[in-house]
C-alpha positions as a printed Julia matrix, in Angstrom:
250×3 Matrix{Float64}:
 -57.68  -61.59  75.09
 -53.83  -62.22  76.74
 -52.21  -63.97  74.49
 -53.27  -63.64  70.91
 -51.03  -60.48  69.68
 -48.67  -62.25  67.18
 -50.1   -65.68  67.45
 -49.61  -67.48  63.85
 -53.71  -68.94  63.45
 -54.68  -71.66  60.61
 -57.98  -71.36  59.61
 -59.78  -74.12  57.75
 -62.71  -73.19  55.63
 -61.87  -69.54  56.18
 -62.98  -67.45  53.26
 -66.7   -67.42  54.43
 -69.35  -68.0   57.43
 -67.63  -68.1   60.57
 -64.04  -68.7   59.55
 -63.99  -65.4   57.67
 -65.47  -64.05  61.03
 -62.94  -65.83  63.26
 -59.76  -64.77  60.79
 -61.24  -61.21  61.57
 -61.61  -61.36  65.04
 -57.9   -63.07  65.28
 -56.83  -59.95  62.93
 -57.78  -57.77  65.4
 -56.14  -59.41  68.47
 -52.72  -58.89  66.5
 -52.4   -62.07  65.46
 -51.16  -63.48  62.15
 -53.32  -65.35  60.54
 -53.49  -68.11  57.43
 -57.08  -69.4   55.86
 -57.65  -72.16  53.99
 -60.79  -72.46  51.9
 -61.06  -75.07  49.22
 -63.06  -72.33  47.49
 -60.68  -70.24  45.12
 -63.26  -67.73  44.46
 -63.57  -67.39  48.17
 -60.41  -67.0   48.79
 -59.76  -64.47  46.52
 -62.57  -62.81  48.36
 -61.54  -62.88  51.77
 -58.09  -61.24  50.18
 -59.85  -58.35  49.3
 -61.7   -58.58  53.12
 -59.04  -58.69  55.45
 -55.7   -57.33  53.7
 -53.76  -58.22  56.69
 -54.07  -61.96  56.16
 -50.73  -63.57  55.96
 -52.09  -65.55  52.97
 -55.36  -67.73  51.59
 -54.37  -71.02  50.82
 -56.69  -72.99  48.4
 -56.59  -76.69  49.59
 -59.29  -79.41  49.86
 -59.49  -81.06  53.44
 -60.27  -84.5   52.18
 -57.23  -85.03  49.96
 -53.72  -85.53  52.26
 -51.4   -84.65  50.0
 -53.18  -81.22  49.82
 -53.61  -80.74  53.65
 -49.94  -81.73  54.48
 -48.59  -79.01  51.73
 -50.96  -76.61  52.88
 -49.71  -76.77  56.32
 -46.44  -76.72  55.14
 -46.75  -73.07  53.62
 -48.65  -72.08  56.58
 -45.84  -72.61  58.24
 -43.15  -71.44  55.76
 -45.35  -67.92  55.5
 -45.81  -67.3   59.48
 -42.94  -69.56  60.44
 -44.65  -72.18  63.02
 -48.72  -73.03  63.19
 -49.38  -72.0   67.05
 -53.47  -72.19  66.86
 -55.27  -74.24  64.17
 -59.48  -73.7   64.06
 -60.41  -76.31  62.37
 -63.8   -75.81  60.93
 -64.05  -76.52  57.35
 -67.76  -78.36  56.92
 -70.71  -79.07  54.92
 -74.36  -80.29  55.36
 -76.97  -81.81  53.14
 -80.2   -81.89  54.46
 -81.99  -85.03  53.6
 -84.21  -87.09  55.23
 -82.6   -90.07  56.94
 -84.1   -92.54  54.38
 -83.1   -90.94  51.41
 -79.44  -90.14  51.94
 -77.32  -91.86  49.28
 -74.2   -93.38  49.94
 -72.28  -90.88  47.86
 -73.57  -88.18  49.98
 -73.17  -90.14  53.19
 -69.19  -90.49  51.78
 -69.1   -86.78  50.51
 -70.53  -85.15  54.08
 -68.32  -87.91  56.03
 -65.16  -87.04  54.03
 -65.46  -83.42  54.95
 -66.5   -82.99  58.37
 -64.9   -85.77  60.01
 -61.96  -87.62  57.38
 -60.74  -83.86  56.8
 -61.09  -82.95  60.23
 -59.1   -85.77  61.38
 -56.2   -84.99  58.22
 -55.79  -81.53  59.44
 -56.28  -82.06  63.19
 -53.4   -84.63  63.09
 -50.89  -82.7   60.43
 -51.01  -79.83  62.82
 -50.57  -81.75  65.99
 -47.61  -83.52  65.17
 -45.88  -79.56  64.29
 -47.82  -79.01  67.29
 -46.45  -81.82  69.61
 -42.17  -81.38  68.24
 -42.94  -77.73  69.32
 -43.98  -78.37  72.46
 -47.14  -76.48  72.54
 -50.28  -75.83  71.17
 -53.87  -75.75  70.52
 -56.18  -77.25  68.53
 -60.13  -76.02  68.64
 -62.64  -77.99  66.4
 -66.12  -77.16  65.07
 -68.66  -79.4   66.46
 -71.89  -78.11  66.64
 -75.14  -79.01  68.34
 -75.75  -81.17  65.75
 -73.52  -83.49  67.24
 -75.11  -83.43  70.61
 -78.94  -83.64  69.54
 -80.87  -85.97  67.12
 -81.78  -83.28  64.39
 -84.2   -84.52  61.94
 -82.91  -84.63  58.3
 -79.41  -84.19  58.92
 -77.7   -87.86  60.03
 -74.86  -87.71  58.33
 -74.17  -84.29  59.45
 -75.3   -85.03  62.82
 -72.56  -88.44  62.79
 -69.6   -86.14  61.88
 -70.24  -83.61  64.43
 -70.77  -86.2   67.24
 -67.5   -88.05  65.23
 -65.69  -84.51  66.05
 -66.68  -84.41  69.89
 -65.07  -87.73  70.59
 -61.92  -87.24  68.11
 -61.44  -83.82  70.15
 -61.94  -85.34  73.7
 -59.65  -88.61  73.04
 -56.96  -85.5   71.07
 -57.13  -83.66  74.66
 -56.65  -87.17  76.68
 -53.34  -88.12  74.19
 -51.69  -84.72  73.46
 -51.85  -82.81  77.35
 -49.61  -81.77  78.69
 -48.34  -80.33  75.41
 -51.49  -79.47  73.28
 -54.86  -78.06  73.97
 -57.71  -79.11  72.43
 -61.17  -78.21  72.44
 -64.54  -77.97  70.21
 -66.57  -75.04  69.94
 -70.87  -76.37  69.32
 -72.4   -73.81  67.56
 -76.17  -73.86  67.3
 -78.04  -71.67  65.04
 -75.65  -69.02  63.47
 -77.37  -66.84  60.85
 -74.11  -66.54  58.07
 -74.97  -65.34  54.65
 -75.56  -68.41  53.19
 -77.85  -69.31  55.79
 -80.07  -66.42  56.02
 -80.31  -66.64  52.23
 -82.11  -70.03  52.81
 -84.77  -68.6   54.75
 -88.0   -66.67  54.58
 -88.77  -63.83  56.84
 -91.19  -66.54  57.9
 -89.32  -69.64  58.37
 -86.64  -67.02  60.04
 -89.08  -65.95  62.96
 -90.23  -69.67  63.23
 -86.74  -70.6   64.12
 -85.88  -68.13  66.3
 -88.96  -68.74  68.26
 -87.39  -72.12  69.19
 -84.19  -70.61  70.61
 -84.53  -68.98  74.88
 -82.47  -66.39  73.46
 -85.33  -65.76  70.78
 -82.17  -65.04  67.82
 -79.62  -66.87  66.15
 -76.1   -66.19  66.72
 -74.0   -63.61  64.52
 -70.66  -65.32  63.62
 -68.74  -62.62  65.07
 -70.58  -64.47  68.48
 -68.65  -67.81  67.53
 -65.39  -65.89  66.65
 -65.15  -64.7   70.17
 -65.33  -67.99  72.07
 -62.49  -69.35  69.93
 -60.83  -66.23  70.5
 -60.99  -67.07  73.75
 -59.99  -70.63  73.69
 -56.69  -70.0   71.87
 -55.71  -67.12  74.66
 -53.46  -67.14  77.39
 -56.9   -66.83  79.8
 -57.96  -70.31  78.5
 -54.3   -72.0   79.36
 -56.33  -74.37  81.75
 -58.96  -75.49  79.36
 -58.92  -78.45  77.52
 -61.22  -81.94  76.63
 -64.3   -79.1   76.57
 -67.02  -78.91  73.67
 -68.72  -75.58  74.65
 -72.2   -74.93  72.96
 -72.74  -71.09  71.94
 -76.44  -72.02  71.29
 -78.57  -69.43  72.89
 -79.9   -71.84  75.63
 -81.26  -74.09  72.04
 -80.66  -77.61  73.88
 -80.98  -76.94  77.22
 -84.52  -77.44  77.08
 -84.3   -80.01  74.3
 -85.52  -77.25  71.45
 -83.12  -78.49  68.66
 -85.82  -81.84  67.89
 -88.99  -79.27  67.74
């Protein structure tokens, strides 16, 4: 992609799953890249992974204080924050009846409260710069009622207006965009499935597969570069053709 070689990337929840694929895929652009996992374990991990990682920061999204000193040694370690993916996320799958509130508060803290902490600490470096982007991960989810995940669901639709009204406020100066990912089989997910339940999904999706995260790595990759300098407001699904027949409620 134009663009990328010695762009300074922040990853949120990047030490696994598709931030540890998009850190990679930035790697190998030329860029310099930061993750920030609240998972110290992880993080050690994705060390070990990808060498060339300018550091692993262990922060929690949903604590302030956390996210704005983060950011700060992002930006002390690669001097300036030019990209920030912000996809740290979690899902409990419940049925819509039986969510608790603590769980409704735990999902919503992550996926939208921490999105919003993050989103806004970078575009404020972002906007005294002068430039910028800023790509969020939605997901189909947001898009689509999927059974037995509501809260999930909220936070992802939460994220696809928070990104378009970003776009509206911060042009001309800052990009910003949200990638919808549909099915994406990461470790953690295949490990959830049968053989079984694996071939029963798939047979939902056109494409007949799930998406490798290397898939979803790519279109940000894209979306930070120099060839996407006229792209902004957009939530792209990389879904395999999953809702444009309406699959995602089967």
């Amino acid at each position: 992609m134009r663009g990328l070689k010695d762009k300074r990337i922040l990853i949120t929840g990047g030490a696994s799953g598709i931030g540890a694929a998009t850190a990679a895929r930035f790697l190998e652009e030329g860029a310099r890249v930061c993750v920030l996992d609240r998972d110290a374990q992880g993080c050690d991990h994705i060390r070990r992974e990808l060498p060339g990682l300018a550091e692993a920061i262990i922060a929690d999204v949903t604590d302030l204080m956390q996210v704005e000193a983060a950011f700060a040694e992002a930006v002390r370690l690669m001097d300036g924050v030019d990209v920030l993916v912000n996809n740290a996320g979690i899902s409990i799958r419940h049925k819509f009846l039986d969510i608790t509130p603590e769980e409704w508060e735990k999902v919503l803290s992550v996926n939208l409260t921490g999105v919003f902490y993050v989103a806004q600490t970078a575009a404020r470096h972002m906007w005294e710069r002068g430039s910028g982007a800023i790509l969020q991960t939605a997901s189909t989810n947001g898009l689509v009622g999927q059974p037995f995940y509501a809260d999930y669901n909220a936070t992802k639709a939460g994220v696809i207006a928070l990104t378009k009204t970003m776009a509206v406020e911060l042009a001309p100066k800052v990009r910003v965009c949200a990638v919808a990912p549909g099915y994406v089989l990461t470790p953690m997910q295949r490990a959830e499935y049968s053989d079984a339940m694996l071939e029963e999904v798939n047979g939902k999706i056109p494409l007949r597969r799930h998406a490798e995260p290397g898939e979803i790595a790519a279109l940000f990759a894209y979306l930070a570069s120099d060839d996407a300098a006229y792209v902004t407001g957009q939530v792209i699904a990389i879904d395999g053709g999953e809702t444009a027949g309406g699959l995602a409620s089967r």
